[in-house]
C-alpha positions in Angstrom: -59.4 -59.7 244.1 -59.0 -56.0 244.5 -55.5 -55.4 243.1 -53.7 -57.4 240.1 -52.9 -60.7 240.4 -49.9 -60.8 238.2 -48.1 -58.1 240.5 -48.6 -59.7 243.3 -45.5 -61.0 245.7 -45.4 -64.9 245.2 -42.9 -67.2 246.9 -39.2 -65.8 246.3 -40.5 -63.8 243.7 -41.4 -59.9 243.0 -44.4 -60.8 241.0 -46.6 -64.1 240.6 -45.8 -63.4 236.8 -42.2 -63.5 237.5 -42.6 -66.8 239.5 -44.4 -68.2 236.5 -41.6 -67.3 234.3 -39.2 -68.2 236.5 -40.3 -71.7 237.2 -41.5 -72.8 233.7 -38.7 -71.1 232.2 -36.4 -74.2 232.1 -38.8 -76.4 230.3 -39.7 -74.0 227.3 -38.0 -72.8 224.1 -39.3 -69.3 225.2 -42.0 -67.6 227.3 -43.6 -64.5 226.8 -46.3 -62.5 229.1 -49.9 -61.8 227.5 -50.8 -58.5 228.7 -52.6 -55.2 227.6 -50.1 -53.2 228.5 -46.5 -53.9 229.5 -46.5 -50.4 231.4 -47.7 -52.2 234.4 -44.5 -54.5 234.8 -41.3 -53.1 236.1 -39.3 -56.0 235.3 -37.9 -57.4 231.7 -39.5 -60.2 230.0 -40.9 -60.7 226.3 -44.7 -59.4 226.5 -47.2 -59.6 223.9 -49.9 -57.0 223.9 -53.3 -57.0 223.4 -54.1 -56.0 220.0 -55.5 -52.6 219.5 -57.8 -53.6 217.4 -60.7 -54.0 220.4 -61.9 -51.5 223.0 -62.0 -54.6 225.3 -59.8 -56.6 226.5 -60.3 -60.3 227.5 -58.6 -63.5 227.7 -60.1 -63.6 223.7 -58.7 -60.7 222.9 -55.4 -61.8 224.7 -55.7 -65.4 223.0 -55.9 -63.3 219.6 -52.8 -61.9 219.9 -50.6 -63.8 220.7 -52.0 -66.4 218.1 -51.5 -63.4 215.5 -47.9 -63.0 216.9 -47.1 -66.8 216.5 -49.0 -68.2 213.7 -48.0 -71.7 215.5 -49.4 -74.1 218.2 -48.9 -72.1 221.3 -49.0 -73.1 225.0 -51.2 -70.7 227.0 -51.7 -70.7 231.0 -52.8 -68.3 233.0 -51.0 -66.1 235.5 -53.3 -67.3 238.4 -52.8 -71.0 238.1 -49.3 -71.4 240.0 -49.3 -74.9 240.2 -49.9 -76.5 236.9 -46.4 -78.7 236.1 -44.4 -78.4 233.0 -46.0 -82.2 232.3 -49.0 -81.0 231.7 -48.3 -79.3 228.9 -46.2 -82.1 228.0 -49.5 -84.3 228.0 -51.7 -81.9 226.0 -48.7 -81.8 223.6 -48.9 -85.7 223.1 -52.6 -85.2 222.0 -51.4 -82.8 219.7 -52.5 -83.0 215.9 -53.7 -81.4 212.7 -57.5 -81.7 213.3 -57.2 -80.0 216.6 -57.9 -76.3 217.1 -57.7 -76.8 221.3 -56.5 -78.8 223.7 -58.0 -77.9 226.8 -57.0 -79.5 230.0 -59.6 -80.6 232.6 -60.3 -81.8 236.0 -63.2 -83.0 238.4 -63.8 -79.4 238.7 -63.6 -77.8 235.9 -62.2 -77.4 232.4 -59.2 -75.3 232.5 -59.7 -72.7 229.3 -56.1 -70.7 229.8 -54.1 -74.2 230.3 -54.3 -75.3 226.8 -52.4 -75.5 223.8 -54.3 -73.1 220.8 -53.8 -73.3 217.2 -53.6 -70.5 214.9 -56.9 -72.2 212.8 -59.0 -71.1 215.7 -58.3 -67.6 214.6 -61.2 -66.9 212.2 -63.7 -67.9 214.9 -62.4 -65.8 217.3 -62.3 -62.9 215.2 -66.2 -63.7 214.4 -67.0 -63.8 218.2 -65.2 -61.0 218.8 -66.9 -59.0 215.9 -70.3 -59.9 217.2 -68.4 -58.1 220.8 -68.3 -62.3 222.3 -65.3 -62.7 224.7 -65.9 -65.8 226.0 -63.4 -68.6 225.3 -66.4 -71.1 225.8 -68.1 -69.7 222.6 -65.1 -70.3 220.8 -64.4 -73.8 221.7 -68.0 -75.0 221.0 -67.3 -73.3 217.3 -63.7 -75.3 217.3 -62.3 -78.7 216.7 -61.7 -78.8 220.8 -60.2 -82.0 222.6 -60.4 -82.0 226.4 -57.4 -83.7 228.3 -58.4 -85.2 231.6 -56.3 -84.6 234.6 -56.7 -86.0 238.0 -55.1 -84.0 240.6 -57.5 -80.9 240.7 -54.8 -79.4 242.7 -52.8 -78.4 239.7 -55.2 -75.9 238.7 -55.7 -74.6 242.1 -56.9 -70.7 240.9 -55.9 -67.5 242.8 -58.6 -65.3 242.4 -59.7 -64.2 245.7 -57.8 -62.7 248.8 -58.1 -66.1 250.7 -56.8 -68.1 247.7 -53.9 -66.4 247.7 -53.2 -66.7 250.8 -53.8 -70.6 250.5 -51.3 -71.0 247.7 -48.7 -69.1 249.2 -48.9 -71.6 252.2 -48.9 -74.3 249.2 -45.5 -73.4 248.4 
């Protein structure tokens, strides 16, 4: 993309990051921002860094910290995906249960790896991946008790990750 999503101007917002946490806000007992550093972000919020324990950082590594932070089911979406609806995660919740590691939602396009709910169990298999220097989230739900939640609208998961998409979901709005 050529600069940082998350900081980009979205809608009435400073940031697309604040727009997410502004938005979902309403519908959660609390939101925080996965980042590797909250330097970057001139604005106050609860952040959850990367764990120092990796020279890398990757959604993985991201995913492992704030399931370390938590040690419960968490919600996870990603700062690029500014449509997905509060009942989305309201459906992958529903499918919720014991035997599940990760609930990830899908489309006609794609499955959706950062709109998912993540338990903390998926934690030693992460930390093995990671180990063997594996970031891909993939890897770890092909090791995991994963459960894919079908969506139809494709247009909730509408991704900004190039120049023109962002253009296109700012005329969205």
């Amino acid at each position: 993309m050529g600069s940082d999503k998350a900081l980009l101007p979205f809608g009435a917002s400073e940031t697309l990051t604040q727009f997410q946490l502004q938005r979902l806000k309403p519908f959660f007992q609390s939101l925080h921002v996965s980042a590797k550093s909250r330097a970057k972000f001139n604005f106050d919020a609860s952040f959850i860094e990367d764990t120092a324990s990796y020279q890398e950082h990757s959604p993985l590594v991201a995913l492992l910290s704030i399931l370390e932070y938590f040690q419960i089911p968490v919600c996870v979406l990603s700062v690029d995906t500014p449509f997905v609806t509060p009942e989305v995660f309201e459906t992958l919740y529903a499918n919720l249960n014991d035997e599940t590691d990760a609930l990830v939602a899908t489309s006609s396009s794609s499955s959706h790896q950062l709109c998912a709910i993540y338990s903390p169990s998926i934690i030693p298999v992460i930390r093995t991946l990671l180990e063997r220097n594996e970031h891909k989230i993939r890897s770890v739900l092909a090791q995991s008790r994963t459960r894919f939640v079908s969506f139809q609208d494709d247009a909730l998961f509408f991704n900004v990750n190039h120049p023109d998409e962002y253009e296109e979901a700012k005329r969205r709005l």
